[in-house]
N, CA, C and O atoms as a GROMACS GRO file, in nm:
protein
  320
    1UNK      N    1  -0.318  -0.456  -1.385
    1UNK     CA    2  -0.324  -0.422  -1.245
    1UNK      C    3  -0.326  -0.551  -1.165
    1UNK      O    4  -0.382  -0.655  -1.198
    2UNK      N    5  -0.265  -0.532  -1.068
    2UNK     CA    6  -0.243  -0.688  -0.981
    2UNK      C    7  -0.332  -0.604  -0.834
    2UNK      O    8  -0.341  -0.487  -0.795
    3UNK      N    9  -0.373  -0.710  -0.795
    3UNK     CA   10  -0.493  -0.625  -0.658
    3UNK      C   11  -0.436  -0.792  -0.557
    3UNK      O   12  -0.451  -0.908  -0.594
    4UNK      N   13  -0.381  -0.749  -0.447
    4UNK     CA   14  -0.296  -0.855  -0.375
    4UNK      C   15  -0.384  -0.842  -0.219
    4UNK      O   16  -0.361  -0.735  -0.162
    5UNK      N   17  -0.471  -0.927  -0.152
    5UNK     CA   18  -0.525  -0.921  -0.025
    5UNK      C   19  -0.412  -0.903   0.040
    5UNK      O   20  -0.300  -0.950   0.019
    6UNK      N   21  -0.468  -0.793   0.161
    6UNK     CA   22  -0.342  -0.766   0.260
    6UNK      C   23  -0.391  -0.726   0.390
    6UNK      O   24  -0.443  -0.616   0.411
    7UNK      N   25  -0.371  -0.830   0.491
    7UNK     CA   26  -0.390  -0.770   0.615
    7UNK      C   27  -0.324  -0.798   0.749
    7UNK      O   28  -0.241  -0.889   0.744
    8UNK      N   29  -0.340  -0.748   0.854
    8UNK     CA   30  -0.282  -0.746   1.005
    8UNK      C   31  -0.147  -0.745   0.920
    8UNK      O   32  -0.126  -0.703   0.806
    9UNK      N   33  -0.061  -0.805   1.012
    9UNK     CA   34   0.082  -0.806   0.978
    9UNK      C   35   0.137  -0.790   0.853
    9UNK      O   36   0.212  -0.693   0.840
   10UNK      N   37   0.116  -0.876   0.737
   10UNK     CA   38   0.115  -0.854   0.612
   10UNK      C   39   0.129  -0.700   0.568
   10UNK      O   40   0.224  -0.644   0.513
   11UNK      N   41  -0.007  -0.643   0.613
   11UNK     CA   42  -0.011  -0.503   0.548
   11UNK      C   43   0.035  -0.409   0.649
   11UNK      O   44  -0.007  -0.296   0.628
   12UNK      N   45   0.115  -0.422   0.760
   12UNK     CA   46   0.182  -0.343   0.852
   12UNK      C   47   0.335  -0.382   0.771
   12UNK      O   48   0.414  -0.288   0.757
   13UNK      N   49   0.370  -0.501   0.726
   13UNK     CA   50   0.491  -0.506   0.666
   13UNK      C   51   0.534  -0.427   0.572
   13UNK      O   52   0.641  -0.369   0.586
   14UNK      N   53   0.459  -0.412   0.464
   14UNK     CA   54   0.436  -0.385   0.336
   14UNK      C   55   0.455  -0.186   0.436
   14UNK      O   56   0.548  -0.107   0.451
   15UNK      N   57   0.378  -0.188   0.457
   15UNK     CA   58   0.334  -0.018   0.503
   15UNK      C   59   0.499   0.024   0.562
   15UNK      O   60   0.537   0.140   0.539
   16UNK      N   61   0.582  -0.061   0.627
   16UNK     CA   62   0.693  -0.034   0.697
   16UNK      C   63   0.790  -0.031   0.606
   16UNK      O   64   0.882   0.050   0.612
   17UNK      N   65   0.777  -0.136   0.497
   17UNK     CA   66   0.901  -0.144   0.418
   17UNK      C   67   0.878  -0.014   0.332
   17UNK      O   68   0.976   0.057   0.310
   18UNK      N   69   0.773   0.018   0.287
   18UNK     CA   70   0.758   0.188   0.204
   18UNK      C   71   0.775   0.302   0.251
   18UNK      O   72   0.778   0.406   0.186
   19UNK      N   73   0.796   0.282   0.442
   19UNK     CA   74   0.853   0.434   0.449
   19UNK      C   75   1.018   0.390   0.487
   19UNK      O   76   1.093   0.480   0.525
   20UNK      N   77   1.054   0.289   0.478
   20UNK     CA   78   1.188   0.229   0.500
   20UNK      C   79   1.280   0.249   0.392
   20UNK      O   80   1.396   0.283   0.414
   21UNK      N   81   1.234   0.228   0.271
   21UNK     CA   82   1.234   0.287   0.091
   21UNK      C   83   1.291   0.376   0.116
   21UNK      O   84   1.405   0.388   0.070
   22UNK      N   85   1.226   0.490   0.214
   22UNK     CA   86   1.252   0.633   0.173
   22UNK      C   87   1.412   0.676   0.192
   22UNK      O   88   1.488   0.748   0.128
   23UNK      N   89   1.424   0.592   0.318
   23UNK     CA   90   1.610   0.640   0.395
   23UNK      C   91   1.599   0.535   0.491
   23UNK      O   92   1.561   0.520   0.607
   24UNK      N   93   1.663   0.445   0.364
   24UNK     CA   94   1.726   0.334   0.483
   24UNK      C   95   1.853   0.345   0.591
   24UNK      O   96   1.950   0.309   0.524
   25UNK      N   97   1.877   0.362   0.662
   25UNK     CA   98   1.991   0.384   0.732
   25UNK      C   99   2.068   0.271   0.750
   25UNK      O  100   2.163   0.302   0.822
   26UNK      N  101   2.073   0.144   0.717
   26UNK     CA  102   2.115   0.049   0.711
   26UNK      C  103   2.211   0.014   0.592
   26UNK      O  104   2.328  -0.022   0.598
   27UNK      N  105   2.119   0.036   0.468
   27UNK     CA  106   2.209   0.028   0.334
   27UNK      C  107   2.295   0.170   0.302
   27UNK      O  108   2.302   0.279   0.359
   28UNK      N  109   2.353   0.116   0.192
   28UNK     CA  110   2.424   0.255   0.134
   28UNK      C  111   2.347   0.314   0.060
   28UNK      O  112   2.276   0.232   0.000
   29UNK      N  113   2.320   0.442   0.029
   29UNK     CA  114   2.234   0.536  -0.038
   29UNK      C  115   2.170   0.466  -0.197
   29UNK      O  116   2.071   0.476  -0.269
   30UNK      N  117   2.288   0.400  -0.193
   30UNK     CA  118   2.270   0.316  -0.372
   30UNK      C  119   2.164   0.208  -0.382
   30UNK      O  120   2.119   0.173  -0.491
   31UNK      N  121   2.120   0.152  -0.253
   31UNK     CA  122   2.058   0.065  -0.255
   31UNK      C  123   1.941   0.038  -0.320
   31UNK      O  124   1.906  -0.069  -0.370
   32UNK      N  125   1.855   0.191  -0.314
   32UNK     CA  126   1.717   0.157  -0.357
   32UNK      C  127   1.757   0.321  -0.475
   32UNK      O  128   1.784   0.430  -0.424
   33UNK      N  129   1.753   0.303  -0.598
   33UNK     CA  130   1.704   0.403  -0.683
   33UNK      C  131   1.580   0.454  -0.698
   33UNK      O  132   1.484   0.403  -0.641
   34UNK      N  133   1.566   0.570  -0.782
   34UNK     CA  134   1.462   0.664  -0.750
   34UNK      C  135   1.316   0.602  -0.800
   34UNK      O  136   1.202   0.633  -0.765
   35UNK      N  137   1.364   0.498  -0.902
   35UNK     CA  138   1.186   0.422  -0.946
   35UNK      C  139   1.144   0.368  -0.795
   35UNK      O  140   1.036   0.408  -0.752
   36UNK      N  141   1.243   0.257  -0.692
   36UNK     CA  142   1.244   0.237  -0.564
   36UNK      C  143   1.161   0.314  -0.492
   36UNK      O  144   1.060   0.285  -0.428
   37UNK      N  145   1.211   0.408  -0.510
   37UNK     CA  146   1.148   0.511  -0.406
   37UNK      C  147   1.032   0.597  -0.414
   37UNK      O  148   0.978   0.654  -0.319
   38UNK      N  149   0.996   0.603  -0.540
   38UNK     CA  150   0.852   0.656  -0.576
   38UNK      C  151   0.763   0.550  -0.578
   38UNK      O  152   0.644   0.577  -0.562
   39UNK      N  153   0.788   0.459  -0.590
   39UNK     CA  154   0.654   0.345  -0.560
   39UNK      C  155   0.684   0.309  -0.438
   39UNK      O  156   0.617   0.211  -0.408
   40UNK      N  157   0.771   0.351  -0.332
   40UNK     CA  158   0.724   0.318  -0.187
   40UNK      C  159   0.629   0.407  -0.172
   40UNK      O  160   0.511   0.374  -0.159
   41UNK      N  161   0.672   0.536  -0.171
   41UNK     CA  162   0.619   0.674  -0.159
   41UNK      C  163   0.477   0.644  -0.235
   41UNK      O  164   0.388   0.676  -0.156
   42UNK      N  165   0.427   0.600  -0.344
   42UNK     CA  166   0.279   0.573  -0.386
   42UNK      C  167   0.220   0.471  -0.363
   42UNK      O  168   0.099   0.470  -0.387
   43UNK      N  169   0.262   0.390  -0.326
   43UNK     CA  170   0.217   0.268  -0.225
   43UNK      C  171   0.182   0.299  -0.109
   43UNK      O  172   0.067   0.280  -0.069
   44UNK      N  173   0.295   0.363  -0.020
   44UNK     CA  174   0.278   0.384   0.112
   44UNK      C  175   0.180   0.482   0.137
   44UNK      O  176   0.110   0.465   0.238
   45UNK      N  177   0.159   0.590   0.059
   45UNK     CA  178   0.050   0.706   0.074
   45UNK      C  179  -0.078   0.634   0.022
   45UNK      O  180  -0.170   0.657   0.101
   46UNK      N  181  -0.117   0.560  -0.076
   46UNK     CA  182  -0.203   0.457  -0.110
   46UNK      C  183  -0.278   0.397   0.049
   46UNK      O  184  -0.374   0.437   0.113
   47UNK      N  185  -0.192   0.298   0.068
   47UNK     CA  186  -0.243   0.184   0.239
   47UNK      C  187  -0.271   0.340   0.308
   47UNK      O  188  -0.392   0.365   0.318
   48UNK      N  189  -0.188   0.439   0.352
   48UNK     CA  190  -0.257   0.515   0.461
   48UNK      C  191  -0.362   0.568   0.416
   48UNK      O  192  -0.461   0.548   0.487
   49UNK      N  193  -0.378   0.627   0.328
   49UNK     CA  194  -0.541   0.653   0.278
   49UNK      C  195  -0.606   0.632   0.268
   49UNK      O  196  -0.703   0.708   0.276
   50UNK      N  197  -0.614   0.466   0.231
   50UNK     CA  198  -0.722   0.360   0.252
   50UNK      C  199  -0.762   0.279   0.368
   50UNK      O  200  -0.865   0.213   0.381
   51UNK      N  201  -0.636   0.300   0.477
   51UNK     CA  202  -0.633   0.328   0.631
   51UNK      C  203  -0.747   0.391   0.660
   51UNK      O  204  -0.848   0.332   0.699
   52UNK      N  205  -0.737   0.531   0.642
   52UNK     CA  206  -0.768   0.631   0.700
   52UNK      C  207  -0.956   0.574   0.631
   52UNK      O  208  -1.026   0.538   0.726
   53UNK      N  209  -0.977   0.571   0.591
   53UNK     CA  210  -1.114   0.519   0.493
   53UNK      C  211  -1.204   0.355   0.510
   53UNK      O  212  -1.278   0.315   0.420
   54UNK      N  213  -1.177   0.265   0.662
   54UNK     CA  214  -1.175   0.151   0.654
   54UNK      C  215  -1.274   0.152   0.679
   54UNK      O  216  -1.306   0.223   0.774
   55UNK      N  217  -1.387   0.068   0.604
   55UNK     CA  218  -1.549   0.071   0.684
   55UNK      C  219  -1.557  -0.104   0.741
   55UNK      O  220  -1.573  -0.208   0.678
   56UNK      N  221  -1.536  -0.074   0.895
   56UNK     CA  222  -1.575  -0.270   0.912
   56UNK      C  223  -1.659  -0.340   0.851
   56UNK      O  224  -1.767  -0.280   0.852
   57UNK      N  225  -1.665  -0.450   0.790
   57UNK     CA  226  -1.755  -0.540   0.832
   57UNK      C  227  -1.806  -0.648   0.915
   57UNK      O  228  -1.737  -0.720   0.987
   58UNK      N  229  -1.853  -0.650   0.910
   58UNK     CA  230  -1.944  -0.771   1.079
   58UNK      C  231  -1.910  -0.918   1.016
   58UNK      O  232  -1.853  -0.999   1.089
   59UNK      N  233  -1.950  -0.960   0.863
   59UNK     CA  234  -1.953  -1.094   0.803
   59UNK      C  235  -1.820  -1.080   0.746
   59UNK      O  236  -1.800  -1.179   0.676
   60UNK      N  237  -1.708  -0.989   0.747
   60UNK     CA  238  -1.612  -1.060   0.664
   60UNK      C  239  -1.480  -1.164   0.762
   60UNK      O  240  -1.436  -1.166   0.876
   61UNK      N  241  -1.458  -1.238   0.629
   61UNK     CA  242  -1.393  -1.362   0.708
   61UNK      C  243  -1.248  -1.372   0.684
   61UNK      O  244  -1.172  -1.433   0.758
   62UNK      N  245  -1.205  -1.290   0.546
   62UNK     CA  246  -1.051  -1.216   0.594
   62UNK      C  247  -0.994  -1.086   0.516
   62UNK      O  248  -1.049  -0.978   0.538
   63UNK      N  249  -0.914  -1.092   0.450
   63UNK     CA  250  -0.908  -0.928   0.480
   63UNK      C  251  -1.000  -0.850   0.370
   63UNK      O  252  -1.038  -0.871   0.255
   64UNK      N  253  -1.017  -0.734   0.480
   64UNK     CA  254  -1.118  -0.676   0.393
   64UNK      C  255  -1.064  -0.511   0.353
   64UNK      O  256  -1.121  -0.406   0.383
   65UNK      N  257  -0.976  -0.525   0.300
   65UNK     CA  258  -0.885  -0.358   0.253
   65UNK      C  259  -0.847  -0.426   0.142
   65UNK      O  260  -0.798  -0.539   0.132
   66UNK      N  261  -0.888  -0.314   0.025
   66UNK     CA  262  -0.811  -0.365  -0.116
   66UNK      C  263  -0.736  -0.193  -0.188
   66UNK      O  264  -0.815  -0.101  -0.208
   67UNK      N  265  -0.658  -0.183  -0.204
   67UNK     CA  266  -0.572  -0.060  -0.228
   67UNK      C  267  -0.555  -0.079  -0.391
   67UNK      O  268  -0.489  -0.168  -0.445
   68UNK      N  269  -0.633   0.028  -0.458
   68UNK     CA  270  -0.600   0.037  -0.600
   68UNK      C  271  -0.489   0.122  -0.607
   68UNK      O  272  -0.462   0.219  -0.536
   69UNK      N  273  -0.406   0.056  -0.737
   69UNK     CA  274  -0.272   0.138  -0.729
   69UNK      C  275  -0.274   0.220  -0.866
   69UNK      O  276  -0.172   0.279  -0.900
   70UNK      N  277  -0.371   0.222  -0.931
   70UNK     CA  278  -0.342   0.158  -1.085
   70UNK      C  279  -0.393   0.293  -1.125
   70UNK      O  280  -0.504   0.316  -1.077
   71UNK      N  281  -0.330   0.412  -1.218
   71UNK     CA  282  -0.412   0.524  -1.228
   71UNK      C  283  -0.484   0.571  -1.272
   71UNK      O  284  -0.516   0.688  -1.248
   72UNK      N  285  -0.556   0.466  -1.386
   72UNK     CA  286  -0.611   0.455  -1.468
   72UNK      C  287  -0.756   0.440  -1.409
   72UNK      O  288  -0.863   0.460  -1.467
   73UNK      N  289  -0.741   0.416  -1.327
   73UNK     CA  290  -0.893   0.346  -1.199
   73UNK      C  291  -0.967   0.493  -1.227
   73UNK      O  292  -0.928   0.584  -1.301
   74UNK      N  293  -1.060   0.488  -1.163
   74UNK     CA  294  -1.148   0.616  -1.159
   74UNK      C  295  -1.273   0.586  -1.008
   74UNK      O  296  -1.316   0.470  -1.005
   75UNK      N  297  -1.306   0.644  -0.939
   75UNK     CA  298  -1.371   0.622  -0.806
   75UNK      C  299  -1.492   0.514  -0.870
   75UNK      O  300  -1.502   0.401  -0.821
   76UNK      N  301  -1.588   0.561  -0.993
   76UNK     CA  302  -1.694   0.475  -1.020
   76UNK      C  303  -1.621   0.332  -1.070
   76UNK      O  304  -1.720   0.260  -1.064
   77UNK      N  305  -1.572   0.292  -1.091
   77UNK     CA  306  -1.472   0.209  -1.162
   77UNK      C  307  -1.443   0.089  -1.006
   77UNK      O  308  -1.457  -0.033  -0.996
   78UNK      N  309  -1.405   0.179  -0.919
   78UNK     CA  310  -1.353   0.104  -0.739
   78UNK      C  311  -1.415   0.066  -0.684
   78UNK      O  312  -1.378  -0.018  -0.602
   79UNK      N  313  -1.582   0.113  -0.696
   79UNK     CA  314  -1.696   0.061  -0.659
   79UNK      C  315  -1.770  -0.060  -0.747
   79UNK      O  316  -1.878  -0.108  -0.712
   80UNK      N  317  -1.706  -0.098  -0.853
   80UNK     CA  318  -1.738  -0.221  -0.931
   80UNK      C  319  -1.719  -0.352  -0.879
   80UNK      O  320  -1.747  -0.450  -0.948
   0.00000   0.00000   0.00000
């Protein structure tokens, strides 16, 4: 499992290019195949969920969102 800090812009990039995955209108249909497109799609549903779940902190000094991707994880496991 690779766990990559991501925030402000960074993780608005990342979040844009995974629903961009889905139907690019720019490329030709061929561009991104279907492995492509299911790890935007589980990535991108990943960051909004963990969006939706952000608890501030007051002392942190940079980013503080970490998105497990990995499925093997288990909730007691995320809290380690």
């Amino acid at each position: 499992m690779v766990t990559v800090p991501l925030a402000g812009s960074s993780l608005a990039s990342v979040l844009h290019f995974c629903a961009n995955v889905q139907d690019w209108p720019y490329l030709p249909n061929h561009a991104y195949n279907a492995l492509d497109k299911a790890i935007g799609r589980r990535v991108g549903a990943a960051i909004s969920q963990a969006l939706l779940n952000v608890v501030p902190s007051a002392d942190a000094s940079g980013p503080t969102e970490v998105v497990y991707l990995d499925d093997k994880i288990t909730a007691k496991d995320a809290t380690a």
